[in-house]
C-alpha positions as CSV (number, residue, x, y, z in Angstrom):
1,X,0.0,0.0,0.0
2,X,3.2,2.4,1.0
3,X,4.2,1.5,-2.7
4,X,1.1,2.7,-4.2
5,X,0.7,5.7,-2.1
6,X,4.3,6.7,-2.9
7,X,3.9,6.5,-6.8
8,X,0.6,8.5,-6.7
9,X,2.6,11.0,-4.6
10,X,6.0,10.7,-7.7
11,X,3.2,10.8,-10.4
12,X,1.6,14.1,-9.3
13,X,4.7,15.8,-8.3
14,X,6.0,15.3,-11.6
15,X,2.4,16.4,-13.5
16,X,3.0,19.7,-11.2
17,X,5.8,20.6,-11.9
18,X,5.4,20.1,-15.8
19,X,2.4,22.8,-15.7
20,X,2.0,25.5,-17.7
21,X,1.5,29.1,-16.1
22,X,0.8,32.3,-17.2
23,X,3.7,34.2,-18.5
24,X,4.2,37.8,-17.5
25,X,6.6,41.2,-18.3
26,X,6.8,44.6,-17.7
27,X,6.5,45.8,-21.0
28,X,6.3,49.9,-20.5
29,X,6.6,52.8,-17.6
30,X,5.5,56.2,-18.6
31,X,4.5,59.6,-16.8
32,X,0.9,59.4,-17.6
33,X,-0.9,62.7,-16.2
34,X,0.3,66.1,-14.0
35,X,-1.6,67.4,-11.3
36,X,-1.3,70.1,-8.9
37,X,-0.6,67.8,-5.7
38,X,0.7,64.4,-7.9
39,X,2.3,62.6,-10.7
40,X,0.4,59.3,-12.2
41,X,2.5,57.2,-13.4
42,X,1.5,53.9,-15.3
43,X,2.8,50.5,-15.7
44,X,2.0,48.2,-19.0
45,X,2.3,44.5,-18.2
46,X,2.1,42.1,-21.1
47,X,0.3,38.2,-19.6
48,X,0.2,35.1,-22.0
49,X,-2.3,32.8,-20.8
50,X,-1.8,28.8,-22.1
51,X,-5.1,27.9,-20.8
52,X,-8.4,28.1,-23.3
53,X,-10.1,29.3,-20.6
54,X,-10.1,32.8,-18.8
55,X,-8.1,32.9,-15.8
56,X,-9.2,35.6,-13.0
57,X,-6.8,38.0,-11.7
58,X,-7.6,38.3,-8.0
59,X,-5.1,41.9,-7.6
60,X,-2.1,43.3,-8.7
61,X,0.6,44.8,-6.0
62,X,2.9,47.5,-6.7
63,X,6.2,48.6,-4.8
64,X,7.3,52.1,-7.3
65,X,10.9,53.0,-5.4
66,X,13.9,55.6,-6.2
67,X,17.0,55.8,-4.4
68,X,16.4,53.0,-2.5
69,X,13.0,54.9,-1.2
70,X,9.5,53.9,-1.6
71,X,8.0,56.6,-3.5
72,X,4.4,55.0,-3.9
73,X,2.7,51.4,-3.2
74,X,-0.7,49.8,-3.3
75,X,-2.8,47.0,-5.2
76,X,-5.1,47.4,-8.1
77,X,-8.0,45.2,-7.0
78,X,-10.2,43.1,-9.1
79,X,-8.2,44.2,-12.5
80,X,-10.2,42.1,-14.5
81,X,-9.3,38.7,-16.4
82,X,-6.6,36.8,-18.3
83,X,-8.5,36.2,-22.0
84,X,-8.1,32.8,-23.0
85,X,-5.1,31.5,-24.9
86,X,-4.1,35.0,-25.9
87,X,-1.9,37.7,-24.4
88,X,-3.5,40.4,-22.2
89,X,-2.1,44.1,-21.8
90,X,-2.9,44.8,-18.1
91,X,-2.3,49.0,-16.8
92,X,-1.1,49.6,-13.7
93,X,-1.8,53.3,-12.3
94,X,0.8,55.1,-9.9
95,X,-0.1,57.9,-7.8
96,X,3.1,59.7,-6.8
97,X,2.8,62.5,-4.2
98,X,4.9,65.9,-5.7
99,X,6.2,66.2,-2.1
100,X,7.9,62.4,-2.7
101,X,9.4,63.9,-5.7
102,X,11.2,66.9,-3.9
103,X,13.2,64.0,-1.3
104,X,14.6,62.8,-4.7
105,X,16.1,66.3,-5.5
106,X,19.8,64.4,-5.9
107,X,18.6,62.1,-7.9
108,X,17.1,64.5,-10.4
109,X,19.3,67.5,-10.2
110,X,22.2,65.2,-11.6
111,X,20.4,64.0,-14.7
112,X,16.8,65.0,-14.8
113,X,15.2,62.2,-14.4
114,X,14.1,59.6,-11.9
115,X,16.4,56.1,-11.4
116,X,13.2,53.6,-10.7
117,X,12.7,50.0,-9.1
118,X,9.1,48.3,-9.9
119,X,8.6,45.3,-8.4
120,X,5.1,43.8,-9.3
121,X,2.7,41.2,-7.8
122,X,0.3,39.7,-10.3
123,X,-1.8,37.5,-8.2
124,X,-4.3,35.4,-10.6
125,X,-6.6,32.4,-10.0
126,X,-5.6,29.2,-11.1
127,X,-8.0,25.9,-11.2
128,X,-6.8,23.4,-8.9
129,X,-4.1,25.1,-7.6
130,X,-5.5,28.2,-6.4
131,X,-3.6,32.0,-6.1
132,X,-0.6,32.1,-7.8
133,X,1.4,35.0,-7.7
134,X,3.6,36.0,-10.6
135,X,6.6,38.1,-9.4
136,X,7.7,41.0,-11.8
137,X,10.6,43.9,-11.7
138,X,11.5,46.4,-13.6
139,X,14.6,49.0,-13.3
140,X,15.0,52.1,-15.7
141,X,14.6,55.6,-15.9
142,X,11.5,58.3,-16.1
143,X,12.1,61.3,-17.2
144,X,10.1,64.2,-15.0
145,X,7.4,66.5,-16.2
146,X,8.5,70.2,-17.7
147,X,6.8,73.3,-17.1
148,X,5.0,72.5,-21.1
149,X,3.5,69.1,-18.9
150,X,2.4,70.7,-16.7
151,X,0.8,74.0,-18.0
C-alpha cells in the first residue's frame, strides 16, 4: 500500500511541476498625467495565458521605489481577467505624491530624471491550484514633467 501511495505522490509531483503558467513582463513605464498635488504614473504588463479558458486576476501589487526609497505602493484590486489563450495588456496606475518627488532632489538635479525600481505582484486564479502570484521587476529611468506638462 506504501508503494502505491508513494507512486501517486512521484506521479503528481512530476504532472505539477510540468504545468503551464501564465507568462508575465513589464512591458512599458510612462509619466501618464500632471496634477497640482501628484504625478500618475502607469505601468504596461504584457500576460500570456496557455489555458483556453479565462483565468481571473484576484489583484495586482505594486512597490514604485527611487533611491532606494519607496515613493508610492498599493494594489489594483479586481483588475479584471486573463483572456483565454491569448496575451492580455494589463495597466497599472501610480499615484506619486509631488512632495515624494522633492526628497529625490539628488537624484534628479544630476540627470533630470528619476532612477526607478518596480517590483510587481500579479496574483491570478488558477484551477486546482488556487492563487498564484507571478513576481515582476522592472529597473530604468523616467524622465520628470516640464513646465510644457504641466501647464
Amino acid at each position: 500500500m506504501s508503494q502505491l501511495l508513494g507512486k501517486a505522490k512521484h506521479f503528481v509531483a512530476e504532472k505539477v511541476v510540468n504545468v503551464k503558467t501564465p507568462e508575465a513582463t513589464i512591458t512599458d513605464m510612462n509619466l501618464e498625467s500632471v496634477h497640482p498635488d501628484s504625478i500618475d504614473y502607469g505601468a504596461k504588463v504584457s500576460v500570456k495565458n496557455p489555458y483556453g479558458t479565462s483565468i481571473p486576476i484576484c489583484e495586482i501589487s505594486y512597490s514604485f521605489k527611487s533611491g532606494g526609497r519607496m515613493i508610492a505602493s498599493g494594489t489594483v484590486p479586481d483588475p479584471g481577467s486573463l483572456k483565454g489563450d491569448d496575451t492580455t495588456i494589463l495597466d497599472v496606475p501610480m499615484k506619486v505624491p509631488h512632495s515624494v518627488l522633492v526628497s529625490l532632489v539628488k537624484d534628479v538635479v544630476g540627470d533630470g530624471d528619476i532612477d526607478y525600481e518596480l517590483v510587481l505582484g500579479l496574483t491570478i486564479d488558477l484551477p486546482i491550484f488556487g492563487k498564484f502570484t507571478i513576481p515582476l521587476s522592472r529597473k530604468g529611468e523616467l524622465k520628470l514633467p516640464t513646465l510644457s506638462d504641466m501647464f
